[in-house]
C-alpha positions in Angstrom: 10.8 -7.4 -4.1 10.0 -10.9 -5.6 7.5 -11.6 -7.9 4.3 -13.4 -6.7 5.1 -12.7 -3.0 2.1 -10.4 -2.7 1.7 -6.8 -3.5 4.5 -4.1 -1.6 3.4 -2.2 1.5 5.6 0.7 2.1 6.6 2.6 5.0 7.6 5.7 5.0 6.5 9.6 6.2 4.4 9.5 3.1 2.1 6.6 4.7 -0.4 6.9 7.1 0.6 4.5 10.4 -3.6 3.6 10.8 -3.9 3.2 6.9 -0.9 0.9 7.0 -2.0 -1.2 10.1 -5.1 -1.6 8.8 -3.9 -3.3 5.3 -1.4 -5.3 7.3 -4.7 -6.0 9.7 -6.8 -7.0 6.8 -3.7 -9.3 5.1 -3.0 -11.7 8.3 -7.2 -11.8 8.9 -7.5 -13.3 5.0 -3.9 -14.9 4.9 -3.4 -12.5 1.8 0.6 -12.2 1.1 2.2 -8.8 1.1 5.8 -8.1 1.5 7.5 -5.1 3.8 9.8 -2.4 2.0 10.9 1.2 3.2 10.7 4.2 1.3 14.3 5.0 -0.5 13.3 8.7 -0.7 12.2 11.2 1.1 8.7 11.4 -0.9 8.9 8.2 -1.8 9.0 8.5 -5.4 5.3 7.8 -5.8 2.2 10.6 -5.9 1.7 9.3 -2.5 3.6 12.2 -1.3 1.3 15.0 -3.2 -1.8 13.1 -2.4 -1.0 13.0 1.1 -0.3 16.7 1.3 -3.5 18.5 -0.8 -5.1 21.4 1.3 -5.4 20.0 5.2 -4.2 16.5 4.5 -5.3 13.2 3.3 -4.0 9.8 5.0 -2.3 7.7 2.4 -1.2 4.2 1.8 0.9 3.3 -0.9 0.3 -0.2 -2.1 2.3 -1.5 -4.8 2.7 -4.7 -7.5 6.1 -5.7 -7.7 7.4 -5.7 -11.5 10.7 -5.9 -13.3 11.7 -3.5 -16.4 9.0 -0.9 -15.5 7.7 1.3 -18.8 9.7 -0.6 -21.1 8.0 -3.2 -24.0 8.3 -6.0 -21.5 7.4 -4.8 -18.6 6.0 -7.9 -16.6 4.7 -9.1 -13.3 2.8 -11.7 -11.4 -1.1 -11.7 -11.7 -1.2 -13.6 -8.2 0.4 -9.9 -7.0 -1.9 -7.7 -8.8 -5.3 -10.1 -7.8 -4.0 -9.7 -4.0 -3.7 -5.8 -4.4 -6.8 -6.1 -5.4 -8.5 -8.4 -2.5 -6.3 -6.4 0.2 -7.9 -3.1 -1.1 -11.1 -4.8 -0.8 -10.9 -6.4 2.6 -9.4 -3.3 4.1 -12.1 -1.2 2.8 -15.3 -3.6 3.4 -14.0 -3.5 7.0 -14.3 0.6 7.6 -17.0 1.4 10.3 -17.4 4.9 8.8 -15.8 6.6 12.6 -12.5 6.2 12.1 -9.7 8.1 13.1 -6.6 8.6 10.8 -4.9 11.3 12.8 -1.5 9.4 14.0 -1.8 9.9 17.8 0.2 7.9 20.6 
């Protein structure tokens, strides 16, 4: 992932499909950058995976800030990334009706 390209939306078995078209939804409505990456693991190497499976289920969506040398002294990455996180999260969530569905159904 590049730095200052937006904020990481994964895919993978750990993410909800609604939760994840609704971020990508909320990005092209407010031109917000965000970059695509798949899941190298089975559980994605995140606490998406437990999250997503505590007592019936809860929809996830992992949303991450590219960075280079993670927990090392210096550690670094792009403000722009972390502030678009941030305005994603808020967008997505502003638009909730309060009857949404996030059972996966086709």
């Amino acid at each position: 992932a590049s730095l200052g390209a937006g904020p990481i939306l994964t895919r993978s078995c750990d993410n909800n499909r609604i939760w994840g078209q609704m971020l990508r939804d909320s990005a092209a409505k407010y031109n917000i950058p965000y970059q695509e990456s798949d899941a190298h693991r089975a559980t994605g190497g995140t606490d998406t995976a437990a999250i997503q499976l505590t007592r019936a289920g809860v929809a996830t969506a992992l949303i991450s800030i590219p960075n280079r040398y993670m927990h090392s002294q210096v550690e670094m990455c792009d403000l722009r990334d972390a502030e678009a996180a941030v305005q994603l999260l808020t967008e997505t969530i502003a638009s909730l009706q309060g009857d949404e569905s996030f059972i996966p159904v086709e």
